[in-house]
C-alpha positions as CSV (number, residue, x, y, z in Angstrom):
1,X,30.5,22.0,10.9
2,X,28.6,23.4,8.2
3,X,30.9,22.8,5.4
4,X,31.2,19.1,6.8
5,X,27.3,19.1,6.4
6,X,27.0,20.8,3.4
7,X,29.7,18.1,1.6
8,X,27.4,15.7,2.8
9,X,24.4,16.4,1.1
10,X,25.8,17.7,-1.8
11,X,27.7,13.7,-1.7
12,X,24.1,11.9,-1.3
13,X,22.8,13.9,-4.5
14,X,25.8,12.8,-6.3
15,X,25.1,9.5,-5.1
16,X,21.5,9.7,-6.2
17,X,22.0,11.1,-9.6
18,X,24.5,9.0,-10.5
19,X,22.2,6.0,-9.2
20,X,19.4,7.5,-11.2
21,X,21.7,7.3,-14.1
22,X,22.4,3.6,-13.6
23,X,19.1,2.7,-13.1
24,X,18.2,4.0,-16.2
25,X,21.0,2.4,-18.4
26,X,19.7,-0.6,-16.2
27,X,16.0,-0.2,-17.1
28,X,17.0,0.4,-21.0
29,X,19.3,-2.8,-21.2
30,X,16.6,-4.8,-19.7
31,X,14.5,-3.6,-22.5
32,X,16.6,-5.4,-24.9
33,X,18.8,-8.3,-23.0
34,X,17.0,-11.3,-22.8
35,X,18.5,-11.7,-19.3
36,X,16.3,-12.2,-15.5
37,X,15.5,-9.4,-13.4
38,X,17.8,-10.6,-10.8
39,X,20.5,-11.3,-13.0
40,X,20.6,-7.9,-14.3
41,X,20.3,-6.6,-10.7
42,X,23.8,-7.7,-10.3
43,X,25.2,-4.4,-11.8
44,X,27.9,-7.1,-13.4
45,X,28.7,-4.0,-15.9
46,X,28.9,-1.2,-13.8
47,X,32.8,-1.7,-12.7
48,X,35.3,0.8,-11.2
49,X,39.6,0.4,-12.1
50,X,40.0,-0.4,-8.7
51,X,37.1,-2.7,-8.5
52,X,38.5,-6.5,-8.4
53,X,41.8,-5.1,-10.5
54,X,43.3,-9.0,-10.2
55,X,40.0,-10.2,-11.9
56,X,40.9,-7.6,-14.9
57,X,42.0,-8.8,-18.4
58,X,43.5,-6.6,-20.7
59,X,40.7,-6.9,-23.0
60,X,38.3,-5.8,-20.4
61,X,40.8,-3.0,-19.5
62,X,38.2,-0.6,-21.9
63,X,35.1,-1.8,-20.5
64,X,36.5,-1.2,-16.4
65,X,36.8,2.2,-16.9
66,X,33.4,3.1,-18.0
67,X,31.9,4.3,-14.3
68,X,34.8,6.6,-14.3
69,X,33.9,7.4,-18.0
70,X,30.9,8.6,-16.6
71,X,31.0,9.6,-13.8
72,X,34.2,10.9,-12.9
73,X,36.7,10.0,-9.9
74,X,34.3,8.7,-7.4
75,X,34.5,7.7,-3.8
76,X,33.6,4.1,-2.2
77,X,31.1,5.5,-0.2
78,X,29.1,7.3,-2.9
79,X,29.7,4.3,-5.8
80,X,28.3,2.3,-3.2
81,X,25.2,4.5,-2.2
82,X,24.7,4.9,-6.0
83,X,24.4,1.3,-6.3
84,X,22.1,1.0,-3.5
85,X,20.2,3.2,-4.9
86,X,19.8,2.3,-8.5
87,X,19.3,-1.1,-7.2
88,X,16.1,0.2,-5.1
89,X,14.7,2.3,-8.5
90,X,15.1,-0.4,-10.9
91,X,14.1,-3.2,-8.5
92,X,11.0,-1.3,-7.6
93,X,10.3,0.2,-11.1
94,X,10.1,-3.9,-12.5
95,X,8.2,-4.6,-9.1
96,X,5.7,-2.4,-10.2
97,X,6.2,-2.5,-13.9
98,X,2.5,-2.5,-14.8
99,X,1.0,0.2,-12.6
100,X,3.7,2.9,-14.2
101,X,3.4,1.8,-18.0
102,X,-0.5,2.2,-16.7
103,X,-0.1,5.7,-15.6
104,X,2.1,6.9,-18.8
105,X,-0.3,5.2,-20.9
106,X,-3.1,7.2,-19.2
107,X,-1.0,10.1,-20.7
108,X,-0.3,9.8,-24.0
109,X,-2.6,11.0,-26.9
110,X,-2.3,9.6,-30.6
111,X,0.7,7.6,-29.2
112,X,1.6,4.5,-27.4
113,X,4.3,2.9,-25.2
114,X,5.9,1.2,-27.9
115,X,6.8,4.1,-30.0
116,X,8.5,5.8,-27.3
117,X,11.8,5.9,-27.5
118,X,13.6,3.2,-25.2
119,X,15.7,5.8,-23.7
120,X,12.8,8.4,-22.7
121,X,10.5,5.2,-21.4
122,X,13.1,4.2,-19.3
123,X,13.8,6.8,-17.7
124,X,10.0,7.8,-17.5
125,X,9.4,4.4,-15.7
126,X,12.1,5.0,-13.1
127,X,10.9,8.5,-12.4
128,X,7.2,7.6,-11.7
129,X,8.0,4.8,-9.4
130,X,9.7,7.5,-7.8
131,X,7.1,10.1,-7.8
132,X,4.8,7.0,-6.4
133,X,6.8,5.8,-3.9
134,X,9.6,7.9,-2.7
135,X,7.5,10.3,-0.5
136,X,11.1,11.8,1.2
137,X,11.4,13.2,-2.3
138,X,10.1,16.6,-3.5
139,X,8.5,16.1,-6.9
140,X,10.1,18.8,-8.6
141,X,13.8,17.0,-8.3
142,X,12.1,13.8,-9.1
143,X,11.3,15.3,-12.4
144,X,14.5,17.9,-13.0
145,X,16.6,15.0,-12.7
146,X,14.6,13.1,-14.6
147,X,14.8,16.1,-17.4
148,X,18.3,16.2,-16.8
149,X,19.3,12.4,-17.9
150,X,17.0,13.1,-20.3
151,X,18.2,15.4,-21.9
152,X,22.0,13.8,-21.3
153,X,20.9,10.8,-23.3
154,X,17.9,11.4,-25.0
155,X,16.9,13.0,-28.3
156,X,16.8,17.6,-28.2
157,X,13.2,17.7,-28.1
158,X,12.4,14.6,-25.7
159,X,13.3,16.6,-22.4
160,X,9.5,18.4,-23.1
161,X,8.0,15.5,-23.6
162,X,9.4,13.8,-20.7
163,X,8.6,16.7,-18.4
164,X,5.0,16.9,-19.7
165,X,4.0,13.0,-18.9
166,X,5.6,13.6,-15.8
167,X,4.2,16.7,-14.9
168,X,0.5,15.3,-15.9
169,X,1.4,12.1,-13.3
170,X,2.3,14.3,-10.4
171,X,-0.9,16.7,-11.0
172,X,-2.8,13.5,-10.6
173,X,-1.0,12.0,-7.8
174,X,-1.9,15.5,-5.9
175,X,-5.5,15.5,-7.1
176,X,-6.3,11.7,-5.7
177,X,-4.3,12.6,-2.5
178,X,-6.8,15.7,-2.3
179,X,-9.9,13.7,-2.8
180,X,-9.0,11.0,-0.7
């Protein structure tokens, strides 16, 4: 029973991360595709091999395996969590698109949104609508995994700066909580 349990959570983190992951490489094509929320929100690119195999030309034969690429052998149940998932970060992190760019503006000195990197603000934006909304969450993995995609696809040195803003945004979160 406890090994049963144990494969179980240790399946919903994998789910998460990996949703994490593709709400990131969501948020970051959004930056640049001149394409609707909702069409984006279709996760057209994130395909599995055995995903629709009929619908499969040969030229897309490259492009299909990416997920897998990825993220390794994956079960239907946790592709299908993960896309859940990124679906409820990236559709809330556009929801409330303004409030977080707010809040990592509030944060930066001598810098501003625009000159971050595309991959770090990204993945910053997901992670605070996470450490404002997801209260089931402790905020420490909010921001380790954050740090950890990070530092997967960011620059060496942006994993500090990541965990700083982050860090700064949590402080506050638990100082207006405290005063309120």
């Amino acid at each position: 029973m406890a090994d049963r349990k144990k494969n179980n959570i240790s399946t919903k983190f994998k789910s998460r991360h990996i949703g994490r992951v593709i709400a990131f490489q969501t948020l970051f094509a959004y930056n640049f595709e001149q394409r609707a929320a909702d069409e984006i929100l279709r996760f057209d690119w994130v395909r599995r091999n055995n995903a629709h195999p009929d619908s499969v030309s040969a030229d897309d034969a490259e492009e299909v395996g990416l997920f897998e690429e990825l993220f390794g052998d994956v079960d239907e149940w946790t592709y299908r969590q993960a896309i859940e998932y990124a679906r409820f970060l990236t559709e809330g992190t556009l929801r409330n698109l303004e409030q977080i760019d707010s809040l990592i503006t509030a944060k930066l000195r001598n810098w501003s949104l625009d000159r971050i990197s595309s991959i770090d603000r990204a993945i910053m934006r997901f992670a605070v609508f996470s450490l404002l909304y997801e209260d089931d969450l402790d905020e420490s993995i909010i921001i380790n995994e954050a740090v950890e995609i990070v530092k997967e696809f960011g620059s060496k040195e942006s994993y500090k700066f990541v965990n700083g803003i982050l860090d700064a945004i949590k402080k506050d979160k638990k100082q207006n909580k405290a005063n309120s």
